[in-house]
C-alpha positions as CSV (number, residue, x, y, z in Angstrom):
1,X,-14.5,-32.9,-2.0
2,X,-16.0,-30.1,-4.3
3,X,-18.9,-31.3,-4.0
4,X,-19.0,-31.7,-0.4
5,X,-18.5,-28.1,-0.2
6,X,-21.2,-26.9,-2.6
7,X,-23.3,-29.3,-0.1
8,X,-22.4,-27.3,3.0
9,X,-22.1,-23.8,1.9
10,X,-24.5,-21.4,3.5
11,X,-25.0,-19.2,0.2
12,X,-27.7,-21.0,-2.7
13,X,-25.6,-22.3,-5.3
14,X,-27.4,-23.1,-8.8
15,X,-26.2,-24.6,-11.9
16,X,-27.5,-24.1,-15.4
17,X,-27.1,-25.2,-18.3
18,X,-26.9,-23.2,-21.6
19,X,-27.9,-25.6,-24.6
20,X,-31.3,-24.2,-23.9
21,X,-32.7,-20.8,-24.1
22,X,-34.7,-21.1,-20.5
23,X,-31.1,-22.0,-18.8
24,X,-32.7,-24.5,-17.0
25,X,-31.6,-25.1,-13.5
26,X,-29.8,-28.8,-13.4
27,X,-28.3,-28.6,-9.5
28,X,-29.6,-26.0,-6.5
29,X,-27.9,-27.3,-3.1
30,X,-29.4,-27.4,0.2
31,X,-29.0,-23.8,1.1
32,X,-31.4,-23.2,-1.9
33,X,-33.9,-25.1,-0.8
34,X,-33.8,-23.4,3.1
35,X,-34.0,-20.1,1.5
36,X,-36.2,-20.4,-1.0
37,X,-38.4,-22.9,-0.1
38,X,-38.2,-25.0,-2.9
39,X,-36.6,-28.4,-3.2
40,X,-34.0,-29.4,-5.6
41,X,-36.5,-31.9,-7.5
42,X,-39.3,-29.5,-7.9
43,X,-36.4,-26.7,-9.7
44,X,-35.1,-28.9,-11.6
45,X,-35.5,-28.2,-15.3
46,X,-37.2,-24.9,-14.9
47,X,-35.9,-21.5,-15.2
48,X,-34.3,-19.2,-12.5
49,X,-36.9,-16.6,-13.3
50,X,-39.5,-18.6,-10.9
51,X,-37.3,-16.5,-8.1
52,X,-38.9,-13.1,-9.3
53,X,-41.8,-14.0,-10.4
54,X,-44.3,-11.3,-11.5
55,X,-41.4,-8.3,-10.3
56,X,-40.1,-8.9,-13.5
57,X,-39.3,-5.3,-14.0
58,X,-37.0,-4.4,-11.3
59,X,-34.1,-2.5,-12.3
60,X,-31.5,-4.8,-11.1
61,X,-32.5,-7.9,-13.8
62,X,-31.5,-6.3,-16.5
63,X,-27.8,-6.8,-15.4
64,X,-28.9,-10.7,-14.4
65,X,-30.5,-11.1,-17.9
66,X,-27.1,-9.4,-20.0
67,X,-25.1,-11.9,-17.9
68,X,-27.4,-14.6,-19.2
69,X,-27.5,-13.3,-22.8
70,X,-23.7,-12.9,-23.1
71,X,-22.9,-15.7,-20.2
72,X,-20.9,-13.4,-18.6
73,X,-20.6,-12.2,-15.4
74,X,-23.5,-10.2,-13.4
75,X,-24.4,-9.0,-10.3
76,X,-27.7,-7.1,-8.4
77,X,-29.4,-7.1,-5.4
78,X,-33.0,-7.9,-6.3
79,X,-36.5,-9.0,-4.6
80,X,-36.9,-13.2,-4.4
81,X,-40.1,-14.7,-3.8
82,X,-40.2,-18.2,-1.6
83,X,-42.4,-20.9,-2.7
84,X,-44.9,-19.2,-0.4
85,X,-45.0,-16.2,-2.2
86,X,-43.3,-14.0,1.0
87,X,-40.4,-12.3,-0.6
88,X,-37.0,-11.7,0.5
89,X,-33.7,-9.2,-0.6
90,X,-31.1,-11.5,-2.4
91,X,-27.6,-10.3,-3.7
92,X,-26.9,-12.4,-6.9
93,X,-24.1,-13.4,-9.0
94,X,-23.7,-14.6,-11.8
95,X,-20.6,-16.7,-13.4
96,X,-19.7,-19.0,-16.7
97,X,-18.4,-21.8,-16.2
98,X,-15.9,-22.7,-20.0
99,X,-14.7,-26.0,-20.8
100,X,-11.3,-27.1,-21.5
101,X,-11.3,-25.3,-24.8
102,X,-13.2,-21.8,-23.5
103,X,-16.8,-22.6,-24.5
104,X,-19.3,-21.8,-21.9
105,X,-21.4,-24.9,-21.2
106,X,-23.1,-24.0,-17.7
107,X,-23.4,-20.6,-15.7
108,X,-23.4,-20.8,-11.9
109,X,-25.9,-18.3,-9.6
110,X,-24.8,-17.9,-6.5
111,X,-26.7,-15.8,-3.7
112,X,-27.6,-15.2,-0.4
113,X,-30.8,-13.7,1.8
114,X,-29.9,-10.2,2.6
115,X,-32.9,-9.1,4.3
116,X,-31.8,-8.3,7.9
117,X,-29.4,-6.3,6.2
118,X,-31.1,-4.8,3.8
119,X,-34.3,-3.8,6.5
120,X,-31.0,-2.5,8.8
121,X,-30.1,0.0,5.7
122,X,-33.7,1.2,5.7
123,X,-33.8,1.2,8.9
124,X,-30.7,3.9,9.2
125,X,-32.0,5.6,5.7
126,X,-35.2,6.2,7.4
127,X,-33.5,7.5,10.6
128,X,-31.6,10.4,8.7
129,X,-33.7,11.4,6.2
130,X,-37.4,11.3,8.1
131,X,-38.7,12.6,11.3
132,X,-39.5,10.0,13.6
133,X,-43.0,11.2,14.9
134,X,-44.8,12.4,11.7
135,X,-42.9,10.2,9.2
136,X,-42.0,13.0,6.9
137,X,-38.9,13.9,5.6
138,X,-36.5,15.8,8.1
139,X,-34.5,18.9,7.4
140,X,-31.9,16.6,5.7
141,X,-34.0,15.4,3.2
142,X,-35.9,18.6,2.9
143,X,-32.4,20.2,1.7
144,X,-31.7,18.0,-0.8
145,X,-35.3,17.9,-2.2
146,X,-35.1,21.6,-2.6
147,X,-31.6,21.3,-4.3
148,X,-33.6,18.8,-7.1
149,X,-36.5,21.2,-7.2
150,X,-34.2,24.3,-7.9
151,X,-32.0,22.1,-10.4
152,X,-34.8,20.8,-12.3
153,X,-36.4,24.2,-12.4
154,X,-33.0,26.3,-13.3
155,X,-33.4,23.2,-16.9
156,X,-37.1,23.7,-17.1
157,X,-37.3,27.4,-16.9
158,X,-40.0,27.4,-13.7
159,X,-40.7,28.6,-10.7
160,X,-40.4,26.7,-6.9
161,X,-42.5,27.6,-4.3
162,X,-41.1,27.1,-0.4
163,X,-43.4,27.9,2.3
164,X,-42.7,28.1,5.7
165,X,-45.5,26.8,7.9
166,X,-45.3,27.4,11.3
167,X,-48.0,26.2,13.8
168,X,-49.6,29.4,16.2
169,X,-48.9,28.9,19.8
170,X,-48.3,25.6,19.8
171,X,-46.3,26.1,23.1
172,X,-49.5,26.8,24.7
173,X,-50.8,23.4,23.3
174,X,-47.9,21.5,25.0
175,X,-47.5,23.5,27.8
176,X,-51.3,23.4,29.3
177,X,-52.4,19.7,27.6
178,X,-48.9,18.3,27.9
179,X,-46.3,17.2,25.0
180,X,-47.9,13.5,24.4
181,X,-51.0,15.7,23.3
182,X,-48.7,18.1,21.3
183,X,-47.3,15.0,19.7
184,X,-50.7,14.2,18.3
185,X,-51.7,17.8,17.0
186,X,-48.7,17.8,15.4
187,X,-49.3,14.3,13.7
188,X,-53.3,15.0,12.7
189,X,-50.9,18.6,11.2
190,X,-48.6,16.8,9.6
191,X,-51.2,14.5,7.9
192,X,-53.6,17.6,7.0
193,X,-51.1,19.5,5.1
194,X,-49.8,15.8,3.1
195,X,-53.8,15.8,2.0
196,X,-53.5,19.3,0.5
197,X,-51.0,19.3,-2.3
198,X,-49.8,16.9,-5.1
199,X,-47.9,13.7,-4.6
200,X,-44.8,15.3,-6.6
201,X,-44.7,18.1,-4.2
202,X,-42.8,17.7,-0.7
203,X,-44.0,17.9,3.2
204,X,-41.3,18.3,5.6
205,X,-41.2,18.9,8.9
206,X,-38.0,21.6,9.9
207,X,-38.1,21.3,13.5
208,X,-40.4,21.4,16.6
209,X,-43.7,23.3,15.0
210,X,-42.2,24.2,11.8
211,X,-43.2,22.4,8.5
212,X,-42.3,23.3,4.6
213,X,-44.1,23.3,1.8
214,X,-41.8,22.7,-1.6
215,X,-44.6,23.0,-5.1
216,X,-42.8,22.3,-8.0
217,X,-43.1,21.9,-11.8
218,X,-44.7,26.1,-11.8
219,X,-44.3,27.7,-15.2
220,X,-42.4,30.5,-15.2
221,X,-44.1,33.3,-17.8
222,X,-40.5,34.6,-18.6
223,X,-42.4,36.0,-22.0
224,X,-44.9,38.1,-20.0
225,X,-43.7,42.1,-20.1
226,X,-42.2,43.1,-16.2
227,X,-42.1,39.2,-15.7
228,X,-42.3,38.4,-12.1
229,X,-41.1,41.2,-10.9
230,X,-42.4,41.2,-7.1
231,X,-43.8,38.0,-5.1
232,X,-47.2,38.8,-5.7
233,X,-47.2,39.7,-9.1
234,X,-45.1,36.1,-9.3
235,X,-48.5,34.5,-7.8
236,X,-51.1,36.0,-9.7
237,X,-50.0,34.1,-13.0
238,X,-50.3,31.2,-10.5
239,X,-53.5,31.4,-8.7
240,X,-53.2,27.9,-7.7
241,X,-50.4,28.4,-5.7
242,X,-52.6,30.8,-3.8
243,X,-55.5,28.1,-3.5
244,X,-53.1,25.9,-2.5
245,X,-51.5,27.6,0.5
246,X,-55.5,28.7,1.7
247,X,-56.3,25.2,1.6
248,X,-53.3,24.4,4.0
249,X,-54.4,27.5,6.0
250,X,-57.9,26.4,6.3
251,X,-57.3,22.6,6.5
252,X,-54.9,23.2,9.5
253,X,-57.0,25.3,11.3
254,X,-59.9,22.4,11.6
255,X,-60.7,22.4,15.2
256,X,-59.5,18.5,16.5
257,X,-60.4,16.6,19.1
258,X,-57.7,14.5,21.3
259,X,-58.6,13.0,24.2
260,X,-61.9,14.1,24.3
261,X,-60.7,17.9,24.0
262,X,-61.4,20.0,21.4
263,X,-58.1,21.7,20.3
264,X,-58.2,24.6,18.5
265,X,-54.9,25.3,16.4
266,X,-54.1,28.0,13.7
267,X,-50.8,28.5,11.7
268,X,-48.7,31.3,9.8
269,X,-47.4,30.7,6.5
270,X,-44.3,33.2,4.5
271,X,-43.7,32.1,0.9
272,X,-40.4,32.4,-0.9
273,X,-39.7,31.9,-4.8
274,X,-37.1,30.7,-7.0
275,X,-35.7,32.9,-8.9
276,X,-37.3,35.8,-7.7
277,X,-36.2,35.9,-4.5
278,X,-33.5,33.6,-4.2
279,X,-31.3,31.4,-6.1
280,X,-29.4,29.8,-3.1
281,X,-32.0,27.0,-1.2
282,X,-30.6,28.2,2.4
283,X,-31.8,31.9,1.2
284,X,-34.8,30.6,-0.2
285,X,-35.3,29.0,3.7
286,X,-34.5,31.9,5.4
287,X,-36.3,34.5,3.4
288,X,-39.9,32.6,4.4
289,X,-38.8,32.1,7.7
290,X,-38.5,36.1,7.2
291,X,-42.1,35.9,5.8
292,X,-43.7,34.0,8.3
293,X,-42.6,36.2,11.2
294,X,-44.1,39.2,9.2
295,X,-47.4,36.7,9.2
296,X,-47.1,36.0,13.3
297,X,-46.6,40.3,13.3
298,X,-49.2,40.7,11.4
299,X,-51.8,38.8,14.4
300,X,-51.3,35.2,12.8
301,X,-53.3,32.4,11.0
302,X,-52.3,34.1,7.5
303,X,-49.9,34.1,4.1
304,X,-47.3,36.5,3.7
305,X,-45.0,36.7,0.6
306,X,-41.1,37.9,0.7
307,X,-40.6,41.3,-0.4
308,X,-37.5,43.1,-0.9
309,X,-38.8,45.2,1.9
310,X,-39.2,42.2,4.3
311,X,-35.6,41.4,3.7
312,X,-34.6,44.9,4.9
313,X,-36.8,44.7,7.4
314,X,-34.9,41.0,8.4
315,X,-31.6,43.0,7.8
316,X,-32.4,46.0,10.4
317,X,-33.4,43.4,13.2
318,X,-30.2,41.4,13.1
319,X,-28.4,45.0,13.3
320,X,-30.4,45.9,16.0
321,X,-30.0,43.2,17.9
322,X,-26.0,43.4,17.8
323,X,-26.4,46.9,18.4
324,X,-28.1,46.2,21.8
325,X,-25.8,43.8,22.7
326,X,-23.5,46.3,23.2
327,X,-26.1,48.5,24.4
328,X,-25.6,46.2,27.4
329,X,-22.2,46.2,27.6
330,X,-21.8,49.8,27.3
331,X,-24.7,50.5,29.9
332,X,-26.9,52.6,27.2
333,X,-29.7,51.4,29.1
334,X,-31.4,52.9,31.7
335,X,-34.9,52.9,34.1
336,X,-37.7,55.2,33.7
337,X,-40.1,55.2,37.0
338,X,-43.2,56.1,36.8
339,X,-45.2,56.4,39.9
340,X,-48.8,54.7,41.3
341,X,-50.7,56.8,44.0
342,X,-52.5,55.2,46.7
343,X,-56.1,56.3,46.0
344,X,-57.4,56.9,49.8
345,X,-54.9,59.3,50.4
346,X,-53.1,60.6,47.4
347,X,-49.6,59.5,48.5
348,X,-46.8,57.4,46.2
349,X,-47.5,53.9,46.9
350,X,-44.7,52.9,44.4
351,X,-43.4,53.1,40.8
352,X,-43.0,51.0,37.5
353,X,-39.3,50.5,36.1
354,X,-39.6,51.0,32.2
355,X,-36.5,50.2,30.3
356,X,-35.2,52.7,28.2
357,X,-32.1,53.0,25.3
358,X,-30.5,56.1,25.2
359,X,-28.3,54.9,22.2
360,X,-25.3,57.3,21.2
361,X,-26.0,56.9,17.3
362,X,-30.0,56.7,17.5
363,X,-30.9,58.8,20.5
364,X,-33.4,58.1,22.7
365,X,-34.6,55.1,20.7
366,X,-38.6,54.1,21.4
367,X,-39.7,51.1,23.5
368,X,-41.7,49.5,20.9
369,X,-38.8,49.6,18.5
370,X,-36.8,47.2,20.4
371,X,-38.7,45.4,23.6
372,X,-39.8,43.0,20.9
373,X,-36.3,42.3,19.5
374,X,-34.9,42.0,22.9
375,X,-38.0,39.5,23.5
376,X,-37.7,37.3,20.2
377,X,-33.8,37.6,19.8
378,X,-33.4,35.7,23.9
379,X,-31.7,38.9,24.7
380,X,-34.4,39.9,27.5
381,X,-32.7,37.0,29.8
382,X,-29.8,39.5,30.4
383,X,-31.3,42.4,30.0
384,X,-34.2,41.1,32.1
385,X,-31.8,40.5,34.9
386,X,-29.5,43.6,33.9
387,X,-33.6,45.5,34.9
388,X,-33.8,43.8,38.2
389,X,-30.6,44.2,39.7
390,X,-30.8,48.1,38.6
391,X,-33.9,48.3,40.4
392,X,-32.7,46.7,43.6
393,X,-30.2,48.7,43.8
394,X,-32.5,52.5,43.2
395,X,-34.5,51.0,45.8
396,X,-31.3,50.6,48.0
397,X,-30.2,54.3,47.3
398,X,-33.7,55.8,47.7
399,X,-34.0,54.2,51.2
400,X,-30.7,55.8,52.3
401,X,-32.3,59.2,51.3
402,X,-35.8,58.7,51.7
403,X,-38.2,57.9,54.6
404,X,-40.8,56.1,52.8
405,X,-39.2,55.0,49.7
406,X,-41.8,53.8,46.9
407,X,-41.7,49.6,46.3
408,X,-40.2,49.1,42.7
409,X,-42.1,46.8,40.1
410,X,-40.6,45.4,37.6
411,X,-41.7,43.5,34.3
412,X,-41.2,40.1,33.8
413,X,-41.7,38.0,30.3
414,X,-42.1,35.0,29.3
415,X,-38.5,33.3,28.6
416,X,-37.4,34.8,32.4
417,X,-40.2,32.8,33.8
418,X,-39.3,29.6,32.0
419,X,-35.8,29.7,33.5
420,X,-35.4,26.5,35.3
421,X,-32.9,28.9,37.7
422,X,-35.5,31.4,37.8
423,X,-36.3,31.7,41.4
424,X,-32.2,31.2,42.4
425,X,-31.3,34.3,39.9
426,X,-34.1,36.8,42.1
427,X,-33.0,35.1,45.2
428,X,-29.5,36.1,44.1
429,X,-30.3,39.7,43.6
430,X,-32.6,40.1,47.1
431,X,-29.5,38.8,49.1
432,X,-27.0,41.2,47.6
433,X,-28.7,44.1,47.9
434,X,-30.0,44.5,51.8
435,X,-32.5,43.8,54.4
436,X,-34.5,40.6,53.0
437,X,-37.5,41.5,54.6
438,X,-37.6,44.8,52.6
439,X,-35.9,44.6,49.3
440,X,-38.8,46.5,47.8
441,X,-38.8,44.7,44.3
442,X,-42.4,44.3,42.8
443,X,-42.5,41.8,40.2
444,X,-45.1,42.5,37.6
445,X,-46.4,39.3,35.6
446,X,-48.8,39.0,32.7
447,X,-52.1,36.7,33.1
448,X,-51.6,34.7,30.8
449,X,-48.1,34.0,31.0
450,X,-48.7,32.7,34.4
451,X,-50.9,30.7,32.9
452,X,-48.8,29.1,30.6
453,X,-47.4,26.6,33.4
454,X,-49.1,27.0,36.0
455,X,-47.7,24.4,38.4
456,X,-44.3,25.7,38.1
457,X,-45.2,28.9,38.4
458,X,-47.3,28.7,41.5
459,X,-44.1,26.6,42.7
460,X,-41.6,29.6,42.0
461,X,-44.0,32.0,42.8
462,X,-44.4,31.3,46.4
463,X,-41.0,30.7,46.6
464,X,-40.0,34.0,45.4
465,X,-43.1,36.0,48.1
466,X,-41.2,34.1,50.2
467,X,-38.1,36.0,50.0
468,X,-39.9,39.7,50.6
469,X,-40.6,40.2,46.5
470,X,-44.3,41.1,45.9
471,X,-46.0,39.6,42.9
472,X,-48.5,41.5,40.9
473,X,-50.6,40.1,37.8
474,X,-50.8,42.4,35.3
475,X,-53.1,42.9,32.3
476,X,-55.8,41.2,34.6
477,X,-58.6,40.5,32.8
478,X,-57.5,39.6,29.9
479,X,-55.8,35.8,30.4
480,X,-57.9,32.8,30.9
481,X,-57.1,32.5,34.6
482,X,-60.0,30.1,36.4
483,X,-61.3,31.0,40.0
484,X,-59.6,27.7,41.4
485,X,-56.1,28.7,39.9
486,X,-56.9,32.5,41.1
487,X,-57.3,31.2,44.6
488,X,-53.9,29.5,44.4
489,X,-51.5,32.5,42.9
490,X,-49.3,33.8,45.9
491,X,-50.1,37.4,44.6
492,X,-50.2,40.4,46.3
493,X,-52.0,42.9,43.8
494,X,-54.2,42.6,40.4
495,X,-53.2,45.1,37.5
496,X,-56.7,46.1,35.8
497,X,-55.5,46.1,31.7
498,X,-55.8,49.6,30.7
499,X,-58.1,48.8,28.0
500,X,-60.5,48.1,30.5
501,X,-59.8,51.4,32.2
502,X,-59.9,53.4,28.7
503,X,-63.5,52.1,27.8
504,X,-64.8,52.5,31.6
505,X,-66.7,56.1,31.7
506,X,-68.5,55.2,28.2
507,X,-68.9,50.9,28.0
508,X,-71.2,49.3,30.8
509,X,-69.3,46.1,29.8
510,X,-65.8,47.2,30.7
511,X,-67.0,49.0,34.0
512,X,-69.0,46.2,35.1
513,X,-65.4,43.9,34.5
514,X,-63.5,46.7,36.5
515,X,-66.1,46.5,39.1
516,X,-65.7,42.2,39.0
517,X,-62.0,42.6,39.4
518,X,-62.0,45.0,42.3
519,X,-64.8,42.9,44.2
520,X,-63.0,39.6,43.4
521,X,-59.1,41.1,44.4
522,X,-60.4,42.2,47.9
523,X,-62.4,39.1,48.2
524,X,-58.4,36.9,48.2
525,X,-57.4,40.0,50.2
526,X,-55.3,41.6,47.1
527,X,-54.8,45.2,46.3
528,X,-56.3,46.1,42.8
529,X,-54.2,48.5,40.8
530,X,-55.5,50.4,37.7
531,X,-53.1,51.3,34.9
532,X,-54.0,53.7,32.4
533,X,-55.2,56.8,34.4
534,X,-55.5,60.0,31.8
535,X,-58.4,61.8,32.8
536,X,-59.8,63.1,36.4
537,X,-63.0,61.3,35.6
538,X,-61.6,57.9,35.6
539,X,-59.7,58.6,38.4
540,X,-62.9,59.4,40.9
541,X,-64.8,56.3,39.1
542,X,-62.2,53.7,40.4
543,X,-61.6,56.0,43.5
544,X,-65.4,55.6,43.9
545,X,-65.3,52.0,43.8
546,X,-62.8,51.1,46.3
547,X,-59.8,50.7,43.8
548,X,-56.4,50.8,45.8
549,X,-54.2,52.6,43.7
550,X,-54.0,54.0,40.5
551,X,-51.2,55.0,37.6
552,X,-50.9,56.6,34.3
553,X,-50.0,59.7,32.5
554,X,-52.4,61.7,34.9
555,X,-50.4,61.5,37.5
556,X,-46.9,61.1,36.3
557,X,-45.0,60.2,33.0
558,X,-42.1,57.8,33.2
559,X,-39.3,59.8,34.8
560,X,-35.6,58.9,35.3
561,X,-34.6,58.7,38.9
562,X,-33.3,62.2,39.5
563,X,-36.1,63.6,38.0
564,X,-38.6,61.5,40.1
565,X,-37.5,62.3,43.1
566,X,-37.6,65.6,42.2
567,X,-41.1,64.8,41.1
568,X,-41.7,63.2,44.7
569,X,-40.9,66.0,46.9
570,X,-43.4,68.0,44.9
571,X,-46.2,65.8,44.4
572,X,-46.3,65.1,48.6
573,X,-46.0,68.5,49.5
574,X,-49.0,69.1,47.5
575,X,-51.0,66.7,49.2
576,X,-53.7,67.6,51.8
577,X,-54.0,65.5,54.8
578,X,-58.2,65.8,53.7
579,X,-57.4,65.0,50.4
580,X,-59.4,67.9,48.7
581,X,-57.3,68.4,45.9
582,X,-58.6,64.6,44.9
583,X,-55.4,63.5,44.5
C-alpha cells in the first residue's frame, strides 16, 4: 500500500542510503524520472548532486548539504538540471528516516518542479520594481536603492550623488512624430545613459521623461578644511562625478534616427548630495528636481547643482503659487488693454488684455514674476478662463457705451489649448455674454504652440471662428509653421514677433522677414499686425509696406479700462481725417 503510493505521487521521491559518504540514491519513483529526465536504473547508486551539477554554489545547498552531514532535516528552493542539461526551479526536502532503535539508516528527498511558479514570482517582481518599456527599475525600486545607497554611505562615511535627468521637449517629440516614436527615443535614452556609468551605480526611470542617476561608493574628504561646504565645492574633490554627468549630457544628446527620421533630443540634469544637501532620500529627490528646473530656466541641455539658494528659490514659488490661488479667489487680478491702431487711418482697431496682480501684501507685482508660475504650477487653466470671461464681459460694457468698441485679444497658452473641452469652455463664454455674431474676443495664439498638434488644433480652431472669435498667430516668424499647414489655419491675422520689428530699421535680414510675412498674410487674405512699435521710424517703415495695424509703447502703454477709455476719446479726437499727424 506504501509503496503504491510512493508509485503514484506527483512530487520525486528519492531514497538514500547513508553507509556511504556519496549517499547514494537506492529508489527514485516515477515522478523522478518525468521531471528530471532520468530513469530509476541510470540513478541508481549515484549521488543526488547529479541534480545541480556544475551550480554547485548556490546559496540554497548549503542547507541540503547540513541536512546531509547531520541527516537532519533541510529545505531550499534550488536550480535542477534534466538529463538534457535544461534546468528547472525545485523546492527540496530533506528527511531521516531512524530505525527501531533511532539510528538513521536512509534519508528521503522529496521535491517538486516549481518553475511556473517560480517564473509567476518574477514575473510579478519584475512588474513592481521595473518599468515595463525601458526595463529599468521604476520609482519603487529607485527608492529603495537610494535608501541602500544612503545607508551604506551614512557606515562608509561617503558621498551619494542623485541626478535628476529630465529629457528637453520631449512632448514635442510625441506630439509631432507620435508616442510609438516617443517610446523608442525614450528606449535608445534609457540605454545611452545605462552605457555611461558603472555597473554598481543605478538607472531608473521616475516617470514619463524623467530618469535618475544614483553614483555611489564617492569618498567623502571629511579631513579637508571647510569640507564640502557647498555643491560645487562637494564636486570638485570629485571631478569624475562631473565627467560623468557630461558624458550623460553629451551621450543623450546624439542625434538618432527612427524611422528614417533624424531626431534630435537634449536633456537637463540638477544634482543633489548626501549629506550636503539632504539626509532624507525624498529630499534628496526633490531638491534635483529643484535643480533641474533651474537647468530648463537656465535655456536647457545643461547640469545644475542644488544650492541653498535654489531651495529658497523652490520655497518662494510654492508660496507664490498659494498666494495666487487666492489671488483668484479674492479677484486681485485685473486686465490691462493696450491698444493696436489701424495703420491706414490712425483709428483703434483693438486692444490686447494683459493680466495683472495688484496683490494687497506685494503691490502691483510684475508680469514676469508670476505668468510663469501660473504656467508651470496648472494654475493658468483658471486663470486662463478667469482672462477670457473678464474680457467678454469689457467688451459687453464698452459696446453699451461706445459706438465702435475695439475687438479684445486675448492670450492663450499651451495647457488651455490641450483641453480636450477647450472649444466647449469659449463656446460657453461667447453664449453668455451677447450677440454671437459679435462677441468681440480675439484669441491670440503662439506659432509654435499651434504647432504642437496641429490636427486638433486646426479641428478646434475652426470650430471656435466659427462661433464669431477671431484667431490671431502671434510671434509669427518664429515657429516652424510649413506653407501647406499655413494654408490650413482658420486665422484671421499674423502677429510679426517684435524681435523682428526691433532689428527692422538696422538688419536687412529681419526687414526682408517682415516684408515675407506681410506679402504672405495678404496673399491667405490675413491682416498682419506688428507688435513692438517704439519709435516713429518703425512705424512709417511697416506703414510703408502695407502693414495693417500696429501696437507698442508708441502708441499706448497697457492701461486699465477706465483709463483707456479715457485714453480713447483722446487719441480719436486727435485724429485727422488726412491722416497728417501720421498716426
Amino acid at each position: 500500500m506504501h509503496h503504491r503510493a510512493i508509485e503514484a505521487s506527483v512530487n520525486a521521491i528519492v531514497i538514500m542510503g547513508v553507509n556511504k559518504p556519496e549517499y547514494p540514491i537506492e529508489y527514485a519513483n516515477p515522478a523522478f524520472e518525468q521531471i528530471t529526465g532520468y530513469t530509476a536504473g541510470e540513478v541508481l547508486d549515484r549521488s543526488l548532486d547529479l541534480l545541480w551539477g556544475n551550480d554547485s554554489t548556490q546559496p540554497g545547498l548549503d542547507s541540503v548539504r547540513t541536512a546531509f552531514r547531520d541527516q537532519s532535516e533541510g529545505h531550499a528552493v534550488l536550480r535542477g538540471y534534466r538529463k538534457d542539461n535544461s534546468w528547472f526551479w525545485m523546492a527540496i526536502n530533506i528527511s531521516p528516516v531512524p530505525d527501531d532503535n533511532g539510528n538513521v539508516t536512509h534519508l528521503v528527498a522529496v521535491f517538486n518542479d516549481i518553475t511556473a511558479t517560480k517564473n509567476y514570482e518574477e514575473q510579478l517582481e519584475k512588474q513592481v520594481n521595473y518599468d515595463s518599456l525601458t526595463e529599468l527599475p521604476n520609482r519603487n525600486l529607485l527608492q529603495d536603492r537610494l535608501r541602500q545607497a544612503v545607508a551604506l554611505a551614512q557606515r562608509q562615511n561617503h558621498l551619494v550623488i542623485v541626478a535628476l535627468i529630465d529629457v528637453d521637449n520631449f512632448k514635442f517629440v510625441n506630439e509631432s512624430l507620435g508616442h510609438k516614436v516617443g517610446d523608442e527615443v525614450l528606449k535608445v535614452i534609457a540605454t545611452r545613459i545605462r552605457n555611461c556609468v558603472r555597473a554598481t551605480d543605478t538607472v531608473a526611470r521616475l516617470a514619463g521623461d524623467q530618469f535618475v542617476l544614483i553614483l555611489t561608493g564617492l569618498l567623502n574628504e571629511d579631513y579637508i578644511p571647510k569640507v564640502l561646504q557647498r555643491v560645487m565645492d562637494a564636486v570638485s574633490f570629485h571631478p569624475q562625478v562631473l565627467e560623468e554627468l557630461e558624458k550623460v549630457l553629451s551621450t543623450v544628446s546624439q542625434p538618432m534616427v527612427l524611422e528614417n527620421r533624424e531626431i534630435d533630443i537634449t536633456c537637463s540634469i540638477g544634482v543633489s548630495l548626501f549629506p550636503h544637501d539632504a539626509k532624507d532620500t525624498a529630499v534628496l529627490l526633490r531638491n534635483a528636481d529643484a535643480a533641474v528646473r533651474r537647468a530648463k530656466d537656465l535655456g536647457r541641455n545643461n547640469v545644475q547643482f542644488f544650492t541653498a539658494e535654489l531651495n529658497a528659490r523652490m520655497s518662494d514659488r510654492l508660496s507664490l503659487q498659494s498666494m495666487m490661488r487666492r489671488a483668484l479667489e479674492r479677484e486681485e487680478f485685473e486686465l490691462y488693454y493696450q491698444p493696436k491702431v489701424n495703420l491706414a487711418d490712425g483709428r483703434i482697431s483693438g486692444v490686447e488684455a494683459l493680466l495683472r496682480w495688484n496683490s494687497p501684501d506685494r503691490g502691483m507685482v510684475p508680469p514676469v514674476e508670476f505668468i510663469p508660475t501660473l504656467e508651470t504650477s496648472g494654475l493658468i487653466i483658471d486663470v486662463g478662463k478667469w482672462i477670457m470671461k473678464r474680457a467678454a464681459s469689457q467688451y459687453v460694457e464698452w459696446r453699451s457705451r461706445m459706438p465702435q468698441p475695439p475687438r479684445i485679444a486675448v492670450n492663450i497658452s499651451q495647457l488651455q489649448l490641450a483641453q480636450k473641452n477647450f472649444t466647449a469652455i469659449v463656446e460657453e463664454i461667447v453664449k453668455s455674454h451677447g450677440d454671437k455674431s459679435d462677441c468681440g474676443l480675439d484669441l491670440e495664439i503662439t506659432e509654435s504652440l499651434i504647432m504642437l498638434d496641429i490636427d486638433a488644433n486646426v479641428s478646434k480652431l475652426k470650430a471656435i471662428r466659427d462661433m464669431g472669435v477671431h484667431i490671431s498667430i502671434d510671434d509669427f516668424g518664429t515657429g516652424h509653421s510649413s506653407l501647406s499647414y499655413l494654408t490650413q489655419l482658420p486665422v484671421n491675422a499674423l502677429k510679426i514677433d517684435r524681435s523682428f520689428i526691433t532689428h527692422m530699421a538696422g538688419s536687412s535680414e529681419s526687414l526682408t522677414i517682415v516684408l515675407v510675412i506681410i506679402s504672405l498674410a495678404h496673399s491667405l487674405k490675413h491682416k498682419v499686425i506688428a507688435e513692438g512699435i517704439d519709435d516713429a521710424a518703425q512705424m512709417d517703415l511697416l506703414r510703408q509696406y502695407g502693414c495693417d495695424e500696429a501696437q507698442g509703447y508708441l502708441i499706448g502703454h497697457p492701461m486699465p479700462a477706465g483709463e483707456f477709455e479715457a485714453w480713447d476719446m483722446r487719441w480719436g479726437s486727435s485724429q485727422k481725417p488726412d491722416n497728417s499727424r501720421g498716426v
